[in-house]
C-alpha positions in Angstrom: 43.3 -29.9 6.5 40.8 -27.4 5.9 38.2 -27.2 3.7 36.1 -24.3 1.9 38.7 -22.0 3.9 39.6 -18.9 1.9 35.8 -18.6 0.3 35.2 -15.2 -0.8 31.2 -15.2 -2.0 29.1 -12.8 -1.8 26.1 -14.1 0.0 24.1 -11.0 1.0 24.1 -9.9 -2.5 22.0 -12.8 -3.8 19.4 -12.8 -0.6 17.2 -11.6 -2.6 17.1 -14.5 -5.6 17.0 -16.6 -1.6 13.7 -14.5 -1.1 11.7 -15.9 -4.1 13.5 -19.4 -4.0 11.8 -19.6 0.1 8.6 -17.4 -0.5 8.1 -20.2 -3.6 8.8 -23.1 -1.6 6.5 -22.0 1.5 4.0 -20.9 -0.4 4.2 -24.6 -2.3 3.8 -26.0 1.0 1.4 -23.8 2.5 -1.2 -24.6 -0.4 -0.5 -28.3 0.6 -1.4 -27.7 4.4 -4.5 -26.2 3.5 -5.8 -28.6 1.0 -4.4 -32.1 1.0 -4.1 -30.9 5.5 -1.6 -32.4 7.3 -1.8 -36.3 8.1 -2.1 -36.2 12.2 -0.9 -39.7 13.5 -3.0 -41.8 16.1 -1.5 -39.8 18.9 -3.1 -36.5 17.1 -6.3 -38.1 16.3 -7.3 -40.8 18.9 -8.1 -44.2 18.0 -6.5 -47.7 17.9 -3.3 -48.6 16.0 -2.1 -52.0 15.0 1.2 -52.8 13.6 1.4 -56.4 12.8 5.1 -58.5 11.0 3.8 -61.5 9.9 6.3 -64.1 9.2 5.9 -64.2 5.2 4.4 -61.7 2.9 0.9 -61.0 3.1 -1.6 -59.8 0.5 -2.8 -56.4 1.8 -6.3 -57.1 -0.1 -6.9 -60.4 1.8 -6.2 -58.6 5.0 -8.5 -56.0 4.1 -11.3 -57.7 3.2 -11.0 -59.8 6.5 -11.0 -56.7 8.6 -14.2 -55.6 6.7 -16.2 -58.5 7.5 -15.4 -57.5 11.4 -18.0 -54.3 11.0 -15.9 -52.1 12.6 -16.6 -49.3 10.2 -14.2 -47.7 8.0 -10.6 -49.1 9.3 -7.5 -48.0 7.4 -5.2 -50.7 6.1 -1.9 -50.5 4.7 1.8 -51.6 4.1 4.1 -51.1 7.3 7.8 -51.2 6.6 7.8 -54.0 4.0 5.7 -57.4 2.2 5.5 -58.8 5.6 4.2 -55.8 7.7 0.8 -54.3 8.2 -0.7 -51.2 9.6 -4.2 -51.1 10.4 -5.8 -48.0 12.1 -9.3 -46.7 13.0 -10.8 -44.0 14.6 -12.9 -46.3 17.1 -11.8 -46.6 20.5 -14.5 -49.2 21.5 -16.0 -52.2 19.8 -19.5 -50.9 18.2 -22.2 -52.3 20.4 -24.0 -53.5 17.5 -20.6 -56.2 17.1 -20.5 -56.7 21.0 -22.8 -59.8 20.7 -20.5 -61.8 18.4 -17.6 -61.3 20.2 -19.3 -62.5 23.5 -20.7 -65.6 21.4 -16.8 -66.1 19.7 -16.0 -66.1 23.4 -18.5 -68.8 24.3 -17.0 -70.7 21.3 -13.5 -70.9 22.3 -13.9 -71.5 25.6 -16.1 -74.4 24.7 -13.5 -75.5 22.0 -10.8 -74.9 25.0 -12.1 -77.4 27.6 -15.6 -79.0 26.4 -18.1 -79.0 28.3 -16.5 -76.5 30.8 -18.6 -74.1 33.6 -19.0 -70.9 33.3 -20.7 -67.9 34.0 -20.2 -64.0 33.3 -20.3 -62.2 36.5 -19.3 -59.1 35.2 -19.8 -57.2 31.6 -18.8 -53.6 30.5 -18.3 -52.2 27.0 -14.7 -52.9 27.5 -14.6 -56.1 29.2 -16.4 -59.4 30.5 -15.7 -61.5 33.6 -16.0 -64.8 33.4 -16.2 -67.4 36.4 -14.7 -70.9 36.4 -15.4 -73.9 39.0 -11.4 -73.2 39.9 -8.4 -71.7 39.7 -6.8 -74.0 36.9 -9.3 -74.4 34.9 -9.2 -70.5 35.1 -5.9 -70.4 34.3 -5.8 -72.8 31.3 -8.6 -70.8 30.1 -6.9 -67.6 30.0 -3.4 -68.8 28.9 -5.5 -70.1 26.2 -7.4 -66.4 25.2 -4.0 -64.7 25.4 -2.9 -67.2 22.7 -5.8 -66.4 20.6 -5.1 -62.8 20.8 -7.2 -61.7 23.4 -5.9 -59.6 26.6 -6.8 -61.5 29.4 -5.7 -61.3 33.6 -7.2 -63.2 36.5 -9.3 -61.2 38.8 -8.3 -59.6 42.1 -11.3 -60.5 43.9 -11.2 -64.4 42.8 -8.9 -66.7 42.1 -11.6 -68.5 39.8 -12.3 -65.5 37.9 -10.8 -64.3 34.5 -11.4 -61.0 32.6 -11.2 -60.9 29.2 -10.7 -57.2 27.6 -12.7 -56.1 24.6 -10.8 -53.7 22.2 -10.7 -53.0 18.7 -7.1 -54.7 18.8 -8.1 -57.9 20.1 -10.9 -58.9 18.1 -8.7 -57.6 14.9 -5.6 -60.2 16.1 -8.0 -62.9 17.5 -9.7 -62.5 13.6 -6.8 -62.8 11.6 -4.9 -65.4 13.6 -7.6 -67.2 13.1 -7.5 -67.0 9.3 -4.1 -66.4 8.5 -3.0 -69.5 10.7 -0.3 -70.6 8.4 1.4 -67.4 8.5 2.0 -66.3 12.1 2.3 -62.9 12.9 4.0 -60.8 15.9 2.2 -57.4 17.1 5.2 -54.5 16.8 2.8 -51.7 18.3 -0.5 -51.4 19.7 -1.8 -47.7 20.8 -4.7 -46.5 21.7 -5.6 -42.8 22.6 -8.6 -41.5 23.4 -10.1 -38.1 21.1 -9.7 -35.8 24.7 -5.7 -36.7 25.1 -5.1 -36.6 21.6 -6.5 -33.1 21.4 -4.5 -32.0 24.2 -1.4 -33.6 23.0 -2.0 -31.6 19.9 -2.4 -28.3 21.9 0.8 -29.2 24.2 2.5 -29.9 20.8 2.2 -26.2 19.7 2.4 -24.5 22.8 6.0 -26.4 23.3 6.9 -25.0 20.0 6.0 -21.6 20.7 7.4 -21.4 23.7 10.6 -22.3 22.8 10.5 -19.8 20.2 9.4 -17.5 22.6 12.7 -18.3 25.2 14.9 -17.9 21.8 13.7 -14.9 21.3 14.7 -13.3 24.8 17.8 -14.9 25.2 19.5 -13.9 21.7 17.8 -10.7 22.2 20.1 -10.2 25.7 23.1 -11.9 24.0 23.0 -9.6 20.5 21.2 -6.7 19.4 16.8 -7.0 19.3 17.2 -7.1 15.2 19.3 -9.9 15.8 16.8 -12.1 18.0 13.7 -11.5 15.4 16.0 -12.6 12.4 16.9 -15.9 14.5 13.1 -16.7 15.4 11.8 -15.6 11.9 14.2 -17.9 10.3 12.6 -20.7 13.0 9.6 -20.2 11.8 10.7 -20.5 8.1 12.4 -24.2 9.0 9.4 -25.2 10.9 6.4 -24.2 8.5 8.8 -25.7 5.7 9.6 -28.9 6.7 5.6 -29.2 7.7 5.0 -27.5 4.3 7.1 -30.8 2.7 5.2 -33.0 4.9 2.1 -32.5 3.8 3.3 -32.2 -0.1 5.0 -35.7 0.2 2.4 -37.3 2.2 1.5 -40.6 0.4 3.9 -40.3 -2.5 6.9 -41.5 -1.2 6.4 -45.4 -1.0 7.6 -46.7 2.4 7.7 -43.5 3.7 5.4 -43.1 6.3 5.2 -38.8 6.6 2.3 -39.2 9.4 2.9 -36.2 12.3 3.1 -38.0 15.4 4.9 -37.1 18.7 8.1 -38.4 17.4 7.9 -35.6 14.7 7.2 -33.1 17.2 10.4 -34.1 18.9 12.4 -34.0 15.7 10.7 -30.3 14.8 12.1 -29.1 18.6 15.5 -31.0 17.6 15.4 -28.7 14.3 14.6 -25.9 16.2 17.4 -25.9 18.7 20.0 -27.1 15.8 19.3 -24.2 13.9 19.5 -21.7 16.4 22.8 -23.1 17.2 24.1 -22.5 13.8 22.3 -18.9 13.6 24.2 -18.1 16.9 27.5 -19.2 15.5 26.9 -17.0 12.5 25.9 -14.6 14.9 28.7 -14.3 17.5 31.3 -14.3 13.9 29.5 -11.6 12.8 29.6 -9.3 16.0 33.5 -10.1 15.8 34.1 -8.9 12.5 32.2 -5.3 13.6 34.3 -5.2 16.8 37.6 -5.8 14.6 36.3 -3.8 11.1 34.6 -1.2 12.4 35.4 0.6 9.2 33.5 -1.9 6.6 29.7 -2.0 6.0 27.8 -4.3 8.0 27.2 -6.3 4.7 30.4 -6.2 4.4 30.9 -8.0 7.9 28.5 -10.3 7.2 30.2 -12.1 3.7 33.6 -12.4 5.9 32.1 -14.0 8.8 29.9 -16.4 6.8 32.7 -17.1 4.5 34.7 -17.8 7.4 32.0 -20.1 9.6 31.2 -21.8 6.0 34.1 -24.6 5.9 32.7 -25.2 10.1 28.9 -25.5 9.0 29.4 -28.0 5.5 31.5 -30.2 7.5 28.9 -30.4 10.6 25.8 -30.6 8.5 27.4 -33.4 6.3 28.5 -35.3 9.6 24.8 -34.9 11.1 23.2 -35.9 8.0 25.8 -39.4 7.2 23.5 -40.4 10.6 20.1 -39.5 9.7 20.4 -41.0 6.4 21.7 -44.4 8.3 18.4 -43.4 10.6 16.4 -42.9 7.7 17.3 -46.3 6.0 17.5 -48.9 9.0 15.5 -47.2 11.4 12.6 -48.8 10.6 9.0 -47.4 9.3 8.6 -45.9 13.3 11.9 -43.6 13.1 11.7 -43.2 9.3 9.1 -39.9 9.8 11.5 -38.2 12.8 14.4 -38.9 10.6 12.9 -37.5 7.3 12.1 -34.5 9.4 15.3 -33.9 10.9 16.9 -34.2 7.6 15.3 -31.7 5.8 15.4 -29.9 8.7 19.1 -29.4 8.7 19.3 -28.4 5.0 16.7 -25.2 5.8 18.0 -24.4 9.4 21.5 -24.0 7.5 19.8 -22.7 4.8 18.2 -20.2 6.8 21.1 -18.9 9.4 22.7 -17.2 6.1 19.7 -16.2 3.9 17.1 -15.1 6.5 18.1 -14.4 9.5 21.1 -12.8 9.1 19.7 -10.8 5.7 16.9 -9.9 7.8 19.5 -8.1 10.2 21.1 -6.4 6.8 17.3 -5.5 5.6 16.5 -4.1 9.2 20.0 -1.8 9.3 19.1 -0.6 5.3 15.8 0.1 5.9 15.6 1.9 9.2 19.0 3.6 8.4 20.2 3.0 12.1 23.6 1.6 12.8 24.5 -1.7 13.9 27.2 -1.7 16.5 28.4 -3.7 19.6 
């Protein structure tokens, strides 16, 4: 069976009502880049990210104002995935020397509540971690089973047996704090990152230099398989999907409960996913289209262009359906980590179909009308 066969619309005569409807939807999104910005993710921005699932709901307000009482400035905390789940975020990579002391003296504390009346002495210190001796290498070990349980990241030393270091991160003292105080409701940590501002700027760089680039190798391989026209349609149509599914990004961002719109890594993958699905589809319009002018030599190349999109159409609703059946199933029970990649790849199918009709391949029409030069093959 198949379906839409026999469609005879006339696409290339309503590009232009297509012009306004995507000029009016970029320029919607563009105003939304520039002043609500885009809402870079902890990979973008650097900092520590927590993601904890507690075992019952938890009152976001009561987490928040425990985290406050930490002083570790202005941390962000919010919903993650549902009741139960929790997000917190800051921008600090290291604990604020200022709050340094009271870790060391919650240290002291559970040690001494650990084994009373225990040795010990701090043979090493740094801004990110303290050494601690013991009299041996059980008591050294019961001592750090003990810190891990607390929430602290802890190891034995290579140079003693005796010895155990304790890390100090932002994400330990925020899960040693609110184990402690939330001990009737047990939580698990689902992610922990931390990036520093240097890689997050240069993952932000390579991010848009990956994009380009593939742009750029688009560009010179459609260029050597059609005509020129042909290639700066495709990549001008790319860079329509790309700056409007960022344009709906940042428009959506925080409107959408449960959906978390944040541009990580993840959504840089699903914008070079996009990218190479909708050059797929532009290249099957494409190659239908240099058919028809091989075969019809006789008929205009708009013409040409309504019979081979008519005829690729019944191909292109039935893929685009099939692709987005599993991005919605992605988008629903992928959990609040996928839900971002998925939202992007779905609305980047709509425009990269969208776009392999009403802009690149008009763009080929307006380049032939305009400059009054023949398309052939």
């Amino acid at each position: 069976m198949r379906l839409f066969d026999n469609l005879h619309i006339d696409f290339m005569g309503k590009r232009t009502f297509f012009y306004l409807v995507s000029a009016g939807i970029l320029l919607f999104g563009l105003l939304n880049i520039f002043i609500r910005g885009i809402n870079f993710g902890i990979d973008f921005k650097g900092g520590t990210e927590i993601a904890l699932q507690f075992s019952k709901p938890v009152e976001i307000a009561r987490v928040r104002n425990e985290v406050d009482k930490l002083g570790l400035g202005n941390m962000e905390v919010k919903t993650f995935g549902g009741a139960t789940g929790i997000l917190l975020r800051t921008e600090l990579q290291d604990i604020p020397k200022n709050v340094l002391p009271h870790v060391k003296e919650r240290l002291e504390t559970l040690i001494g509540n650990i084994l009373p009346g225990v040795q010990n002495n701090i043979i090493d210190s740094t801004a990110n971690t303290i050494t601690y001796n013991f009299k041996d290498a059980q008591t050294a070990d019961i001592i750090s089973n003990k810190l891990f349980q607390a929430g602290f990241q802890t190891s034995k030393s290579a140079e003693s047996a005796n010895a155990v270091v304790v890390r100090l991160g932002v994400a330990d003292i925020v899960k040693e704090n609110l184990s402690r105080k939330f001990s009737d409701n047990p939580f698990t940590v689902q992610k922990e990152d931390k990036v520093g501002p240097k890689v997050g700027k240069e993952l932000k760089s390579n991010a848009i230099i990956a994009v380009l680039l593939s742009l750029v190798a688009i560009l010179i391989y459609l260029g050597f398989r059609f005509k020129f026209a042909f290639a700066v349609g495709a990549v001008i149509a790319l860079f329509h999907d790309v700056l409007l599914t960022l344009g709906i990004f940042a428009a959506l961002y925080g409107i959408i409960p449960g959906l978390n719109l944040e541009f990580s890594i993840t959504v840089v993958a699903a914008f070079l996913t996009l990218v190479g699905y909708s050059t797929n589809d532009t290249v099957i319009v494409f190659d239908r289209v240099k058919e028809q002018m091989k075969i019809h030599k006789s008929l205009s190349i708009e013409e040409n262009m309504n019979h081979a999109i008519n005829k690729t159409m019944s191909r292109t609703i039935i893929t685009v359906f099939t692709v987005l059946i599993s991005i919605i199933v992605l988008l629903i029970f992928g959990g609040e980590v996928l839900r971002s990649f998925a939202f992007a790849l779905f609305i980047g199918m709509i425009t990269g179909t969208y776009s392999s009709v009403f802009i690149a391949s008009a763009f080929v029409l307006e380049y032939a009308h305009r400059t009054g030069k023949a398309v052939k093959f």
